[in-house]
DSSP file (Angstrom, degrees, kcal/mol; ACC not computed):
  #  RESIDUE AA STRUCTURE BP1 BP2  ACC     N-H-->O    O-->H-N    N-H-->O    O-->H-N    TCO  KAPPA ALPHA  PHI   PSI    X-CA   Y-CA   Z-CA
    1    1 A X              0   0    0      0, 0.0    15,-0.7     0, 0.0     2,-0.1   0.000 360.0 360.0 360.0-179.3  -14.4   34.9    3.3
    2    2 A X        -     0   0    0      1,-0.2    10,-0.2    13,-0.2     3,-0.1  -0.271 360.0 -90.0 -96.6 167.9  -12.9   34.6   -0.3
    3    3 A X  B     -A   11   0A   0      8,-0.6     8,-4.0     1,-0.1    -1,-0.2  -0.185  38.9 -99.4 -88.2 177.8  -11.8   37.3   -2.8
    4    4 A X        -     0   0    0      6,-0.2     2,-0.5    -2,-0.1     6,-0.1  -0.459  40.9-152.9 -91.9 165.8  -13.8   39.0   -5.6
    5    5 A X    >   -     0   0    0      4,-0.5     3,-2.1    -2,-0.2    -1,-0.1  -0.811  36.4 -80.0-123.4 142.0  -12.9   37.3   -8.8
    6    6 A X  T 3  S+     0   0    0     -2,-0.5    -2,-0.0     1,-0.2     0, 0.0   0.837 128.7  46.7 -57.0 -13.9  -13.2   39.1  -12.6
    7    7 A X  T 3  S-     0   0    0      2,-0.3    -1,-0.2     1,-0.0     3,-0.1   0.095 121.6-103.9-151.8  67.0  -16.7   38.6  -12.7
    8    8 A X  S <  S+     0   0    0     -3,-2.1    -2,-0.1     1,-0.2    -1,-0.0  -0.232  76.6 133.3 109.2 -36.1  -17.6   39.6   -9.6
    9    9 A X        -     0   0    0     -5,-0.1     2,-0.7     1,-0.1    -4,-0.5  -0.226  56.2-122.3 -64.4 139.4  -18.1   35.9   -8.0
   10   10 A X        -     0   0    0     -6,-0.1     2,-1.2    -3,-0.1    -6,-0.2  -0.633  23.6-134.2-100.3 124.9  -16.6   35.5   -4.8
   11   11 A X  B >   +A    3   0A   0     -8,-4.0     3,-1.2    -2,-0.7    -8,-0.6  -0.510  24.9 174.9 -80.8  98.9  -14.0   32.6   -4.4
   12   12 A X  T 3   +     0   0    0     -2,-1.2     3,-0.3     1,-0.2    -1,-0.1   0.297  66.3  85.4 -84.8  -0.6  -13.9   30.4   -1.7
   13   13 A X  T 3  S+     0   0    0      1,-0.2    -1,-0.2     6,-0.0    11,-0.2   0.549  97.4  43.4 -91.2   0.6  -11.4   28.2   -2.7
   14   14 A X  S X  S+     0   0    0     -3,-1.2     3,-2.8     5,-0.1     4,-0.3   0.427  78.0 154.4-118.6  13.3   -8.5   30.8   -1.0
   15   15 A X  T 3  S-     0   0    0     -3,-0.3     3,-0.3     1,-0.3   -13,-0.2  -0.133  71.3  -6.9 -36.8 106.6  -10.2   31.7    2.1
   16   16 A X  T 3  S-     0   0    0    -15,-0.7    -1,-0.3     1,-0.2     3,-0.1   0.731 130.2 -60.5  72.3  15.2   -8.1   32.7    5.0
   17   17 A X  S <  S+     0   0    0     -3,-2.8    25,-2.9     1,-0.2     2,-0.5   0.888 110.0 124.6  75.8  16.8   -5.1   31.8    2.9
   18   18 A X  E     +b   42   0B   0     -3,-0.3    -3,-0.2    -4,-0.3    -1,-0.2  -0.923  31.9 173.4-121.9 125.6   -6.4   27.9    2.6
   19   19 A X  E     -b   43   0B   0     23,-6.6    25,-0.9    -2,-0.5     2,-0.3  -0.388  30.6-105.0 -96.2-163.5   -6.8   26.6   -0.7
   20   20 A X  E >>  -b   44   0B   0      1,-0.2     3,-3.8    23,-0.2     4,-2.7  -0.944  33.2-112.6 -86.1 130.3   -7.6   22.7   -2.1
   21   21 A X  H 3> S+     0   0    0     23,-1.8     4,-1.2    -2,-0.3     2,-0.3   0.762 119.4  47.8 -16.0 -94.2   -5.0   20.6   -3.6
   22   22 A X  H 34 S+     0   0    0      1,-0.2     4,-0.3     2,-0.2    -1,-0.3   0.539 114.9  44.8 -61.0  -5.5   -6.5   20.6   -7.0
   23   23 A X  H <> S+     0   0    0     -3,-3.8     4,-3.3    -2,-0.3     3,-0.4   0.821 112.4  58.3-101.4 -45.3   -7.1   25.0   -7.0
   24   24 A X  H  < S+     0   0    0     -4,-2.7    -2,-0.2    -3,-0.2    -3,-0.1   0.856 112.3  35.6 -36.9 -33.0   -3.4   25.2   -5.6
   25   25 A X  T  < S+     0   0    0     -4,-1.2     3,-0.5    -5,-0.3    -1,-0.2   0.811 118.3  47.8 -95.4 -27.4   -2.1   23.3   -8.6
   26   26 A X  T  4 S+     0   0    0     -3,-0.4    -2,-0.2    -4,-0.3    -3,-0.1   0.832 132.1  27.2 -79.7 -32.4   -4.6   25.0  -11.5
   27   27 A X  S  X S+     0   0    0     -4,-3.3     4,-1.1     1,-0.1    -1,-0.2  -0.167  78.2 138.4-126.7  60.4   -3.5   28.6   -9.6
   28   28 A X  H >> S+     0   0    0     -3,-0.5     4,-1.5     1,-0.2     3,-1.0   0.996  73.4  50.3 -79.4 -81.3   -0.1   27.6   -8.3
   29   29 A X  H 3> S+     0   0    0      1,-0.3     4,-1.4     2,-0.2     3,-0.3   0.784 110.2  55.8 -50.9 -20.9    1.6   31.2   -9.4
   30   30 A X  H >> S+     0   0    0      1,-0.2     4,-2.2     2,-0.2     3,-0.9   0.999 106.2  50.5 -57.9 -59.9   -1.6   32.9   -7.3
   31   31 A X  H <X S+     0   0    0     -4,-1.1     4,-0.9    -3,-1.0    -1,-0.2   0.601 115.9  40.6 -66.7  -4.7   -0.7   30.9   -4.1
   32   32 A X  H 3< S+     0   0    0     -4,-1.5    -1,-0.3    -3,-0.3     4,-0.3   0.804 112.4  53.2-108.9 -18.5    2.9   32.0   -4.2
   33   33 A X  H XX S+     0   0    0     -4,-1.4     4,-1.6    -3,-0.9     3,-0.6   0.860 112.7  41.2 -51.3 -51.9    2.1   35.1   -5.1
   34   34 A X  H 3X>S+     0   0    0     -4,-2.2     4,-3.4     2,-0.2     5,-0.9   0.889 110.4  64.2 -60.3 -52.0   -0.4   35.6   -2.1
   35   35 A X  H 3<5S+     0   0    0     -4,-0.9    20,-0.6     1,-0.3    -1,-0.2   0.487 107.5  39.2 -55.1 -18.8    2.5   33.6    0.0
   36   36 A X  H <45S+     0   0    0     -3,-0.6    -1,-0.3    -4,-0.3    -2,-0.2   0.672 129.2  31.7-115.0 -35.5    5.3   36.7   -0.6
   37   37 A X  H  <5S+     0   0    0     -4,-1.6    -2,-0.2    -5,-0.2    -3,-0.2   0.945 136.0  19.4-116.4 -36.3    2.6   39.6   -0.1
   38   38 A X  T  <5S-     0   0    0     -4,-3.4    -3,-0.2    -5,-0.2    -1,-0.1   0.637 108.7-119.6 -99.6  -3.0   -0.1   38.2    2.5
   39   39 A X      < +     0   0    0     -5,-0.9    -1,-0.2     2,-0.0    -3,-0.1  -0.284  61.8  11.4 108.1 166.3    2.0   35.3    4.1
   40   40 A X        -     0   0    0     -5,-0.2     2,-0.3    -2,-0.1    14,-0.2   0.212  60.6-147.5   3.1 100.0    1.8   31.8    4.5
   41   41 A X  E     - C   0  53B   0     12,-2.9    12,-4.4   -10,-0.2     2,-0.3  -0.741   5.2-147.3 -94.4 140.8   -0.9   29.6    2.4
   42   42 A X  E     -bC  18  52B   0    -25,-2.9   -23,-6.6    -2,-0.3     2,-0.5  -0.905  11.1-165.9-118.6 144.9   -2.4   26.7    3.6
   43   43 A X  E     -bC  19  51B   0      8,-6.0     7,-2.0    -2,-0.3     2,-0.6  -0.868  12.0-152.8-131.2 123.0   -3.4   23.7    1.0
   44   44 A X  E     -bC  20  49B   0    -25,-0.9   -23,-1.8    -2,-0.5     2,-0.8  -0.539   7.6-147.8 -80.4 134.6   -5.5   21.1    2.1
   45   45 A X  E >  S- C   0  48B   0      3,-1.4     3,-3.2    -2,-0.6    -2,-0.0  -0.915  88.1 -14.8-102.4 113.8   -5.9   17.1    1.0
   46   46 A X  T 3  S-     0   0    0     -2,-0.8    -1,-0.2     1,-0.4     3,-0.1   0.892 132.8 -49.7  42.9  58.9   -9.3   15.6    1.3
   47   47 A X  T 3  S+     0   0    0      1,-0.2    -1,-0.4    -3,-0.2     2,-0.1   0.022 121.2 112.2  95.9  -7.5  -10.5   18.7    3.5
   48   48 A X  E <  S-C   45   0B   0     -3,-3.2    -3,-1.4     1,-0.1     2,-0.8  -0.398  75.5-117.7 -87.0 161.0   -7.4   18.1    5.7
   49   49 A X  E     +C   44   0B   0     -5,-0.2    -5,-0.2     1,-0.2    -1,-0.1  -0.745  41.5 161.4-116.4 141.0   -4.5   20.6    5.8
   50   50 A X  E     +     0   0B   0     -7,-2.0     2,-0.2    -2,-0.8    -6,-0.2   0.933  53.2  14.3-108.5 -58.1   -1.0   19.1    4.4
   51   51 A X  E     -C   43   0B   0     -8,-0.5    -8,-6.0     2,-0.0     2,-0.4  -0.740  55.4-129.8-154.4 159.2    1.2   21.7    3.6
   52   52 A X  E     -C   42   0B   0    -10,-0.2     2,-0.6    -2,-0.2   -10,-0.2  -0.947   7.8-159.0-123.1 137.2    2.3   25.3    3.7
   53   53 A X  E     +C   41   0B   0    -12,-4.4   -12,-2.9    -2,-0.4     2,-0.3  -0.926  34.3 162.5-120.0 118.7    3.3   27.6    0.5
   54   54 A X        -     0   0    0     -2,-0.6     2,-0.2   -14,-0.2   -18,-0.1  -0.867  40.3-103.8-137.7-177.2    5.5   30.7    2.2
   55   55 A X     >  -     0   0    0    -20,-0.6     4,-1.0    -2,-0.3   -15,-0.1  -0.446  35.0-108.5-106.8 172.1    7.9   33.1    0.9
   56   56 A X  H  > S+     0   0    0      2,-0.2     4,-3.1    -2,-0.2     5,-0.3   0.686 113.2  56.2 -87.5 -41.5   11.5   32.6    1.4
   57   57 A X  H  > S+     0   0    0      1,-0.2     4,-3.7     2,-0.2     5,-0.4   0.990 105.5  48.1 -63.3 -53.0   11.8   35.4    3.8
   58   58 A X  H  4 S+     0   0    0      2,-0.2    -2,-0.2     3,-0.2    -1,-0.2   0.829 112.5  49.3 -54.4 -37.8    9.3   34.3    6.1
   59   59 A X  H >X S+     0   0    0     -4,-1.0     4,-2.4     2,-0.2     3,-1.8   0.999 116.4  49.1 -60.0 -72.5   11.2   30.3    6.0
   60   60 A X  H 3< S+     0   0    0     -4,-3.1    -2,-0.2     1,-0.3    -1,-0.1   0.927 106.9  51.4 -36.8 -69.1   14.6   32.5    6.6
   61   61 A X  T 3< S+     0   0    0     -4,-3.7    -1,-0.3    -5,-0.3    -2,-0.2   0.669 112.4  53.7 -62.8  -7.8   12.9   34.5    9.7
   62   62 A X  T <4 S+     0   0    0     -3,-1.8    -1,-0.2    -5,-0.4    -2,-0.2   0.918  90.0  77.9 -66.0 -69.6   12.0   31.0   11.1
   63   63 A X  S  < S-     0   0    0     -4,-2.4     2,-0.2     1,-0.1     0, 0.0   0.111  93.4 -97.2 -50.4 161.7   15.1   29.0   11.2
   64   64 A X    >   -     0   0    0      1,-0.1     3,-1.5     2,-0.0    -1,-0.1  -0.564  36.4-119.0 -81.5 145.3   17.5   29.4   13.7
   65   65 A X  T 3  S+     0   0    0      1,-0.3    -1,-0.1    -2,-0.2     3,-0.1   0.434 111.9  53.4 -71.5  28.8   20.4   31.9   12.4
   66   66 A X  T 3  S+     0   0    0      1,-0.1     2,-0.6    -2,-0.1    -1,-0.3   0.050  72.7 119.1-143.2  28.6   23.2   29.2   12.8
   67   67 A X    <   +     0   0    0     -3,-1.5     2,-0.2     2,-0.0    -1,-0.1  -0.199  33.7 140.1 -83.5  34.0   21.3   26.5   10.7
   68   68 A X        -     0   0    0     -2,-0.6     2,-0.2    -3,-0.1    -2,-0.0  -0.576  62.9-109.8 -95.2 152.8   24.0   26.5    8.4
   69   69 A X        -     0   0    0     -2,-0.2    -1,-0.1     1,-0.1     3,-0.1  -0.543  31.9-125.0 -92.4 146.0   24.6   22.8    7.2
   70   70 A X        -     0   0    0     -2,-0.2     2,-0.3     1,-0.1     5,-0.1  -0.029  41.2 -84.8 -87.0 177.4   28.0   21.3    8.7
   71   71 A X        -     0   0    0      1,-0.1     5,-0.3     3,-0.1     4,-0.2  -0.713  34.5-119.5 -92.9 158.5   30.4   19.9    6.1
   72   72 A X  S >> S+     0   0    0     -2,-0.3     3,-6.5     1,-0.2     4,-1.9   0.895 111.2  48.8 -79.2 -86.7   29.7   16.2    5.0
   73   73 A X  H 3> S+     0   0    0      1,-0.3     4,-2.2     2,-0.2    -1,-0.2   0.385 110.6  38.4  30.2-110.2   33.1   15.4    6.3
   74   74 A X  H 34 S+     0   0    0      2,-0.2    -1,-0.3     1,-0.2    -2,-0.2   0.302 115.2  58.3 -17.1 -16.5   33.5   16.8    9.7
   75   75 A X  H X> S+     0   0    0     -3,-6.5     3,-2.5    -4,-0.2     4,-1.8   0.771 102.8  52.3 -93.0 -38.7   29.8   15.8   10.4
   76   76 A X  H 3< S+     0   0    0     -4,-1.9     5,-0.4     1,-0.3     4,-0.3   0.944 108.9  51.5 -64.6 -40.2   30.7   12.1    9.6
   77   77 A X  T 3< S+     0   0    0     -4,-2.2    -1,-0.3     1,-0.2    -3,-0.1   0.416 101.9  61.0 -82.4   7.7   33.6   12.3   12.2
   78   78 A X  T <4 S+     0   0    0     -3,-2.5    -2,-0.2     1,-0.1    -1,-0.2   0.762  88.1  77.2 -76.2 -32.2   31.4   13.7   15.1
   79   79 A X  S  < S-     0   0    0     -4,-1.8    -2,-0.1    -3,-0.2    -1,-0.1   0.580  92.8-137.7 -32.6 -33.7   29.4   10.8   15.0
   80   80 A X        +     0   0    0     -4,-0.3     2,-0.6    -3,-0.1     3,-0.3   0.702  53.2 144.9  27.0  55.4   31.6    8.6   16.7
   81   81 A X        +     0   0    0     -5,-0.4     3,-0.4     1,-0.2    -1,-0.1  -0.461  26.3 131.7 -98.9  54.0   31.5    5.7   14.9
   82   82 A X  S    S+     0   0    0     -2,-0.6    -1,-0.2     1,-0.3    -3,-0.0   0.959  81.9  34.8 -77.0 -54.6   35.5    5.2   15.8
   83   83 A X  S    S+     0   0    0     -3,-0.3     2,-0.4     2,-0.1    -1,-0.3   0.331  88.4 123.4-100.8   0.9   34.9    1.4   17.0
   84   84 A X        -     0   0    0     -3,-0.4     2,-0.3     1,-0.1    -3,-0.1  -0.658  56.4-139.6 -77.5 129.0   32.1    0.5   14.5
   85   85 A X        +     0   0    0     -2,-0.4    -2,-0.1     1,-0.1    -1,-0.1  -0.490  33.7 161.9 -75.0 122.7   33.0   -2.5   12.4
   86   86 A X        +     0   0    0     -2,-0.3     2,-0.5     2,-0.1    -1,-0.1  -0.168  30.2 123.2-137.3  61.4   31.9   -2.0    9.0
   87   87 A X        -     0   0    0      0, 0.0     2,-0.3     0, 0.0    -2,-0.1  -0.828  45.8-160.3-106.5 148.4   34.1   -4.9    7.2
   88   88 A X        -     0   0    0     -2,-0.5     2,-0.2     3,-0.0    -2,-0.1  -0.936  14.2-111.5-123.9 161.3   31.7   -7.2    5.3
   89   89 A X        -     0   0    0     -2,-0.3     2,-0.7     1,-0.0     0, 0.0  -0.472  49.0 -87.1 -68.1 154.4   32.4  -11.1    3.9
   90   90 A X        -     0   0    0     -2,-0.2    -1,-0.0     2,-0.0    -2,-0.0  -0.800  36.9-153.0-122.0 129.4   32.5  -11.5    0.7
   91   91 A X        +     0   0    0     -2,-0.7     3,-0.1     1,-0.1    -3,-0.0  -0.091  19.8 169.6 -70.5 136.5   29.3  -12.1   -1.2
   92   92 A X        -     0   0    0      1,-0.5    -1,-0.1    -2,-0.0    -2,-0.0  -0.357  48.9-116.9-126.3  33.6   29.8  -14.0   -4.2
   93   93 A X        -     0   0    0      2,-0.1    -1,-0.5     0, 0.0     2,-0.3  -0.216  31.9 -86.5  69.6-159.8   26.1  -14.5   -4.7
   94   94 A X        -     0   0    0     -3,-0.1     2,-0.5     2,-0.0    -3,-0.0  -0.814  40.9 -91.3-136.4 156.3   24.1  -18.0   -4.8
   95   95 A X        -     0   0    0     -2,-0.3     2,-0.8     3,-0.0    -2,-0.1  -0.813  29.4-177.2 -68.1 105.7   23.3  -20.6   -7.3
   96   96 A X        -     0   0    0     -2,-0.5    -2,-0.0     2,-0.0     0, 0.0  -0.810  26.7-126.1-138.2 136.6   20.9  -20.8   -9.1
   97   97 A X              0   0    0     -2,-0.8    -1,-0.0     1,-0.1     0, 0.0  -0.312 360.0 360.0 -72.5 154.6   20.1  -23.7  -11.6
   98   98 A X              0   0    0      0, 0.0    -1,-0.1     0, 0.0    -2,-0.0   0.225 360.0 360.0-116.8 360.0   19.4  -22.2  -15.1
């Protein structure tokens, strides 16, 4: 069920840690708040669920530890695009009566 509210009315729109789109965006700093101390929020679109609001730690304690991103460089030369042609003709547009 939902939490107690300041006066007293119980809210249903964060139940189990699932909001709606439109109470996630009117109480954005609540769902990240909730996200660092009770975990993962879930936000639903037209009753369906779209996205997850988590804390940073939990995204970290996901990933694999060697997810580190390769340099642009070095990545582009693993590829092996050694023998790919990438020469173009050259376009000098069309005509076009004015």
């Amino acid at each position: 069920m939902g939490t107690a509210t300041r006066k007293g009315v119980r809210d249903k729109s964060a139940s189990g840690g699932t909001w709606k789109l439109e109470d996630a965006k009117a109480r954005f700093s609540e769902v990240v708040r909730r996200a660092q101390s009770e975990g993962p929020q879930r936000v639903t679109v037209r009753g369906r669920e779209a996205v997850v609001v988590m804390s940073i730690d939990e995204l970290d304690r996901l990933l694999p530890k060697d997810a580190g991103k390769p340099a642009f460089v070095p990545f582009l030369e693993s590829l092996g695009l050694d023998g790919l042609d990438l020469e173009r003709e050259i376009d000098r547009g069309r005509d076009v009566p004015l």
